[in-house]
N, C-alpha and C positions, 0 to 999 in steps of 0.2 A: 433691167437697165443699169449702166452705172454710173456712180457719181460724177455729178460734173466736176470740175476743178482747176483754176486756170493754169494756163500752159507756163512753166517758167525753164528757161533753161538749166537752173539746179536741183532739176525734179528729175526724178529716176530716167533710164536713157528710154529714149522714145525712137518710134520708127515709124517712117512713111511707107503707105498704103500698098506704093511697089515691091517693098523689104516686106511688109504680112505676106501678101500674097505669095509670093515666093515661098516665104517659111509654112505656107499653110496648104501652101501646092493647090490653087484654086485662081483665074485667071481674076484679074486684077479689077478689070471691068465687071463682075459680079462682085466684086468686096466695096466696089464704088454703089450701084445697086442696093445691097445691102443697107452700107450706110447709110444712103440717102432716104429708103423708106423707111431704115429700123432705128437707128440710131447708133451705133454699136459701141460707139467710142465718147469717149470727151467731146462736146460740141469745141472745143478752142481750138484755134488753128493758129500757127507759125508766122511770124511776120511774112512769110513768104507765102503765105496763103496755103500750106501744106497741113494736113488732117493728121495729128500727131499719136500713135497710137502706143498704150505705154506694153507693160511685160502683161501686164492681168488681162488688159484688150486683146493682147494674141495669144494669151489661153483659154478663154473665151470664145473666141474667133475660131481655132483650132477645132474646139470640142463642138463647136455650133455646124462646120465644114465636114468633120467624121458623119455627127450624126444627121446632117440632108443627102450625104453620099451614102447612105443604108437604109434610106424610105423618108424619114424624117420630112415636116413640110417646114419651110425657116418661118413660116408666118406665125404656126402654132410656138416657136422656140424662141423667134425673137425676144419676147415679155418674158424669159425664165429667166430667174438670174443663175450662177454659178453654180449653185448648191442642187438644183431646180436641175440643171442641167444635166448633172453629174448623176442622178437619180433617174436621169430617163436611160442616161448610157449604161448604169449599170444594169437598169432592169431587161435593157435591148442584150445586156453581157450574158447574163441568166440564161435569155430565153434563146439565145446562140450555142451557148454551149453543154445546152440539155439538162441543166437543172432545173429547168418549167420541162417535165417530160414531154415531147409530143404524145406520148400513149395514155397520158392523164389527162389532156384536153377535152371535154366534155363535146360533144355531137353539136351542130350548129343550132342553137335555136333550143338548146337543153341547162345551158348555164344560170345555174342558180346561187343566186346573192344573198345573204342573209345581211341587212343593213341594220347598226344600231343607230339609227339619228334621224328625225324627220326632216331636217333641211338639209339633210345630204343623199336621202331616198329623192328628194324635190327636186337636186341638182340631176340626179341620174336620168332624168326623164328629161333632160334637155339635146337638143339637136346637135349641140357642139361635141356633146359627147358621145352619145349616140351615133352620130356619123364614124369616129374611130374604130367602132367593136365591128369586128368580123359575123361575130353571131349575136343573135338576140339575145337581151337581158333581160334574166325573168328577176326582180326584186323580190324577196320575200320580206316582210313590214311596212314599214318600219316598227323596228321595237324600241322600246323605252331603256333597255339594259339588254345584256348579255343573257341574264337567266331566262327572260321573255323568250330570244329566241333559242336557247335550246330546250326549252318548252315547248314551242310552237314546232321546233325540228327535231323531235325526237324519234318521230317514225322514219324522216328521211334529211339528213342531213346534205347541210350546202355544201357546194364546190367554195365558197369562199365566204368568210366571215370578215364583213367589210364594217369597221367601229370607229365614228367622228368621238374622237376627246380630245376637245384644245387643248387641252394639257398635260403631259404625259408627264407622271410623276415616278419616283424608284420601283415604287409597290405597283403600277398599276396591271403589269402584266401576271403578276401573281395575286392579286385579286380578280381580275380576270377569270383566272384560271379556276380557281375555287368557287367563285359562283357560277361556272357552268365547265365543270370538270368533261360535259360528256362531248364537248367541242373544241379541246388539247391539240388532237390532228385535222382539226380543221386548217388549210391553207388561211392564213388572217392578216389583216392590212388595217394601218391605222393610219385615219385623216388627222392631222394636228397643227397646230397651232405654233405652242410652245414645248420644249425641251431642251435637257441639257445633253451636252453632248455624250455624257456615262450612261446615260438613260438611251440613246440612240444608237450605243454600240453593241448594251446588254439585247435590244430587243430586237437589232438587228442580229444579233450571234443566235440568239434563239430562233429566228427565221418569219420574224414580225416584216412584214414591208412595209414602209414607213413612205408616207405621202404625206407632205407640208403643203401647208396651205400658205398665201395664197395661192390658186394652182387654175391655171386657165383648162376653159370644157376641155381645147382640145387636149392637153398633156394629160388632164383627168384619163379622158377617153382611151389615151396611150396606155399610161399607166393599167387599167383594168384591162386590156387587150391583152398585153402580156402576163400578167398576174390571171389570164382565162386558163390558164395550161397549169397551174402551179399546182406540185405536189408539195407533200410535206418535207420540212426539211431531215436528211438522213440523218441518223444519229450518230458521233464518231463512235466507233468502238470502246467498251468501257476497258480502263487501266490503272492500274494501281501503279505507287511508285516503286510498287518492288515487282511488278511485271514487267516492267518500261526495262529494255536493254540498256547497260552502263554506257557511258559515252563513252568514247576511248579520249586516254589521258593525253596533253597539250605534250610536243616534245619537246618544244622552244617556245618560252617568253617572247613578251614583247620589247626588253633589250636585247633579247640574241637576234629576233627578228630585222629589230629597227640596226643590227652588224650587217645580217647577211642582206638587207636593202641597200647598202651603203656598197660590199662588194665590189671592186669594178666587174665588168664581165664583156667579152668579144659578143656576144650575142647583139644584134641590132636593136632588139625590141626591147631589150632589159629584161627577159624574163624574170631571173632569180631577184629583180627589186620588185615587180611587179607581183609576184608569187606573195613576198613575203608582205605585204599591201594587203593583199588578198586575206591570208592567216589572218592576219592582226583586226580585220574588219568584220572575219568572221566569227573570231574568237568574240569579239566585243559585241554581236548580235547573240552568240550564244548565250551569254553572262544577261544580253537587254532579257532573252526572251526567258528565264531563271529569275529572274527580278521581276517581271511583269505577272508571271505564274505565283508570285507571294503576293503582290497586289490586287489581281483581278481573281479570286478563289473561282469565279462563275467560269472561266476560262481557261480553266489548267490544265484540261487535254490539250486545247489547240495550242497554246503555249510550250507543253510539256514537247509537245510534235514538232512545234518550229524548234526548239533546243534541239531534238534530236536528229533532225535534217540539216541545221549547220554543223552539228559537230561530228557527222557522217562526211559531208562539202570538208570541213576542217582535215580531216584525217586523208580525205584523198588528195587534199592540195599539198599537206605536207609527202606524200608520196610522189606527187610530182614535184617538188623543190629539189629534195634527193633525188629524183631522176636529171635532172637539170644540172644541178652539182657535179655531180659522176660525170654527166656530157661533157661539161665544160673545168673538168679539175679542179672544183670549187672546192675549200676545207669548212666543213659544215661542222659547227659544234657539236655534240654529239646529244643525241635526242632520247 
């Protein structure tokens, strides 16, 4: 739900109910619907008795419309907030575009749970969530810890290792790890509470699915529906930095660039300002993703990879600037 707040006119620009719907491509009288039973927006309205809805309302709105136009029910989604929300579209992204494999999906009525936590074994056994899963859920524990159950599953391990900790701390995914090394490629999911956000990026880069609480049955239910398919996450390819291809060298700065954007040109679109736009924005993603690779050490493949994918993008833009040039008689400094 979001905060209430009252309406004033020097508050961020706001829009009525006809302008969402529009922008959200969903007929107007469902967004009226909506509102009325869910609440979706600021209750304050307009001296003119109009339902004021700000920029965060129709992104909200938006992602709430995506996800009931691809199964989604708005009843289970209404009570999520943005974060919540965001979490179910990406796991629906996942399981779309073949990272939950279909050929890893366990047989109906074969999926096996390993739970660390009794009152989230307790949650599982209820109807809201129950209702979601395609196939039966067999629970195995609950256990007390991590080492319990790969104790208890050491002759046959689960399809998913599902662990309640309120609190997700730097260490915890590598102590984790170490008290039961022998469930590493177990698909694994954590119910939590609190965390910061460095802690959410490390353990989602490592391929932890991260479920916040609070979390209604039925999203619960969602969430492990789609998390029934999950394989492990692939490893990148290991690389050193003296494997990694050199990048090719910049031809032109960003004052020769910030000339040839100035250029005039016959062309209607402006290509050669729009070109050199382009260079300069990706040169400066190159250089973020080179600076982010010295900060984040856990992440310096994927890092090392976006540097080498813009300045692959870099090299063939500036090959089209010079083609652009030549077209149009342009005098290019020389690169």
């Amino acid at each position: 739900m979001l905060h209430s707040e009252p309406f004033s006119l020097a508050d961020e620009p706001r829009h009525r109910s006809g302008a969402v719907a529009r922008m959200v491509r969903m007929p107007v009288a469902t967004l009226r619907v909506w509102e009325r039973r869910y609440h979706l927006s600021s209750p304050a309205l307009t001296p003119s008795g109009q339902r004021p809805y700000s920029a965060a309302d129709v992104r909200r709105i938006a992602l709430l419309k995506q996800l009931t136009d691809l199964g989604h029910a708005i009843g289970s989604l209404a009570g999520l907030d943005m974060a919540q929300l965001q979490e179910v579209a990406a796991t629906h992204a996942h399981a779309v575009t073949g990272s939950l494999s279909p050929r890893a999906r366990p047989a109906a009525g074969s999926w096996r749970v390993a739970v660390v936590g009794e009152a989230l074994a307790n949650r599982l056994a209820r109807p809201g969530v129950r209702r979601r899963l395609a196939g039966a859920l067999r629970v195995l524990g609950p256990f007390a810890t991590v080492r319990d159950a790969e104790q208890a599953c050491a002759d046959d391990p689960p399809q998913l290792l599902l662990v309640h900790e309120p609190n997700l701390h730097p260490a915890w995914l590598d102590n984790m790890r170490a008290a039961a090394p022998r469930l590493r490629t177990v698909p694994t999911a954590a119910v939590y509470r609190f965390a910061s956000e460095a802690v959410c990026e490390r353990l989602a880069a490592a391929g932890v699915a991260l479920l916040r609480e609070p979390l209604a049955d039925a999203a619960l239910g969602q969430r492990l529906e789609a998390l029934s398919g999950a394989a492990p996450r692939p490893a990148w390819p290991s690389e050193t930095a003296a494997d990694a291809p050199a990048a090719p060298a910049r031809r032109w700065d960003d004052a020769v660039l910030a000339d040839i954007a100035g250029l005039s040109s016959t062309i209607a679109c402006e290509c050669p300002r729009h070109l050199a736009e382009l260079l300069m924005q990706l040169t400066h993603f190159e250089r973020y993703s080179a600076e982010c690779r010295s900060r984040s050490p856990a992440d310096a493949q994927l890092h090392a990879y976006l540097g080498r994918v813009a300045a692959g993008a870099r090299a063939q833009f500036e090959e089209a600037l010079e083609r652009v040039a030549v077209h149009e008689g342009l005098l290019l400094p020389p690169g």
